[in-house]
C-alpha positions as CSV (number, residue, x, y, z in Angstrom):
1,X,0.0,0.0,0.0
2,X,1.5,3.2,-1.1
3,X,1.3,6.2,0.8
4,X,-1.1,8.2,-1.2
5,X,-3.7,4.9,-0.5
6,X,-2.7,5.2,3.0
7,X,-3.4,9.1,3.3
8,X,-6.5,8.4,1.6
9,X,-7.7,5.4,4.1
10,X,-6.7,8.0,6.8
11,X,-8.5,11.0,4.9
12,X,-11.7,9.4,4.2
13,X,-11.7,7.6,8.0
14,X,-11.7,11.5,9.4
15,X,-14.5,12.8,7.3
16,X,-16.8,10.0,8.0
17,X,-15.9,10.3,11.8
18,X,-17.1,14.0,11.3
19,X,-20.1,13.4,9.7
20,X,-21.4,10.8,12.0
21,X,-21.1,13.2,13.9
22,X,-23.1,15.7,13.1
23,X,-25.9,13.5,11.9
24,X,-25.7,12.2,16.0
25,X,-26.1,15.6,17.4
26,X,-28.8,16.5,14.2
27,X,-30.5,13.2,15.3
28,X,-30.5,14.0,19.2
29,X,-31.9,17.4,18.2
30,X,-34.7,16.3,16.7
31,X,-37.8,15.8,18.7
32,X,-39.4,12.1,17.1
33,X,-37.4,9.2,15.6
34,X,-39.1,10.3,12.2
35,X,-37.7,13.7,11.9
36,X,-34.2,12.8,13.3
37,X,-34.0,10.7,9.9
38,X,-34.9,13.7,8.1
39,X,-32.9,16.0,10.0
40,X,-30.0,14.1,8.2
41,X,-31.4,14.8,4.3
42,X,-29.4,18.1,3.8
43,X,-26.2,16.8,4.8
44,X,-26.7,13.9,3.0
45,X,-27.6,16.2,-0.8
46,X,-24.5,18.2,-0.1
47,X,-21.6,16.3,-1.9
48,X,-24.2,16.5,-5.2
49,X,-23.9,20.6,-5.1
50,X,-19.7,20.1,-5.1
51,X,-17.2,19.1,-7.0
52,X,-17.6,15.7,-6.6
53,X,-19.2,14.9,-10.3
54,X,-18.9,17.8,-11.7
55,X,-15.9,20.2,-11.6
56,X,-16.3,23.9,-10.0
57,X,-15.3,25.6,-12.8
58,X,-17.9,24.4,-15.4
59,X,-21.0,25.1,-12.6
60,X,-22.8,27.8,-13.0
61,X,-22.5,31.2,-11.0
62,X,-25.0,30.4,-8.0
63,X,-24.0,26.8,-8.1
64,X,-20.4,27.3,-8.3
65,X,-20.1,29.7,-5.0
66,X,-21.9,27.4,-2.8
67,X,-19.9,24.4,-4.1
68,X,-16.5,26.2,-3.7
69,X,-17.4,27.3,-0.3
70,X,-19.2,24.2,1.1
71,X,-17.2,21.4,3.2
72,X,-17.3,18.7,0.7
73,X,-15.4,20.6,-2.0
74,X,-12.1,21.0,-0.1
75,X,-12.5,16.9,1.6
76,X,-13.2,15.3,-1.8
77,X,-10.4,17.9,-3.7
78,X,-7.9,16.6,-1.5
79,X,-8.9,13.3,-1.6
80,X,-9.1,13.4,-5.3
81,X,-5.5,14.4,-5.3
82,X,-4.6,11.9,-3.2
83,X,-5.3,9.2,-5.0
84,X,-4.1,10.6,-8.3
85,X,-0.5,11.2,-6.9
86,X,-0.7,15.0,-7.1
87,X,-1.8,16.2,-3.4
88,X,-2.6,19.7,-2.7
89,X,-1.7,21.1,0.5
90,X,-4.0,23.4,0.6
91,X,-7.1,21.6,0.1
92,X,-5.9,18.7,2.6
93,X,-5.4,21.7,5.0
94,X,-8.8,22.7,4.2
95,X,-10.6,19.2,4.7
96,X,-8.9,18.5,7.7
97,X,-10.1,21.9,9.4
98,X,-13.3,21.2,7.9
99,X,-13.4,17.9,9.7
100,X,-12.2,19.0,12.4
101,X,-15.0,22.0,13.1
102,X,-17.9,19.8,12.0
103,X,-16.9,16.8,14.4
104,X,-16.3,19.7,17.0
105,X,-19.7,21.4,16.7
106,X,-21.5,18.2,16.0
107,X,-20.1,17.1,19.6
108,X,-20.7,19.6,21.7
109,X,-24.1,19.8,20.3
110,X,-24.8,16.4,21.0
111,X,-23.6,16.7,24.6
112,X,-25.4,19.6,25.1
113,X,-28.4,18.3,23.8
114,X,-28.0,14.8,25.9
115,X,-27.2,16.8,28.8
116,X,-30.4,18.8,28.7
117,X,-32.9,15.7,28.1
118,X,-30.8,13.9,30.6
């Protein structure tokens, strides 16, 4: 396993462990077992208004400021990169902070939550 794979493993690994996150804390938010599996639907449709089928660039003007400004464009640039050989620094910078504020505010709003129906 070359590095780039490895990176990649690790990459991927971090960004799901921030979005399960956040769907924990969205799903202690809600107030029924239904709605805490809707509460999930936005973060879910995200990656499709990225970069992740269809380059930034070739978007259209609404479309292509949300995408380069969302959290999924930097995580699946970088992973992208990754695996072709050619890693960018400053999207891997970007995903990782990324990561690292959405598994942040997805925890402490989960223990908040728990703490106040506790």
């Amino acid at each position: 396993m070359t590095g780039h794979v490895a990176a990649t493993m690790l990459g991927s690994s971090i960004a799901i462990a921030a979005i399960i996150g956040m769907a924990f804390a969205l799903g202690m938010a809600a107030k029924t077992p239904e709605s805490a599996g809707l509460t999930v639907v936005p973060l879910i449709l995200l990656p499709f208004v990225s970069s992740a089928i269809v380059p930034a660039a070739k978007m259209g003007q609404g479309f292509r400021q949300f995408a380069e400004y969302q959290p999924f464009t930097p995580i699946i640039e970088s992973l992208r990169g990754l695996l072709a050989g050619t890693p960018s620094a400053g999207y891997t910078a970007a995903a990782l902070a990324w990561c690292a504020g959405i598994a942040l505010v997805g925890y402490l709003w989960a223990l908040a939550t728990f703490k106040r129906r506790a």
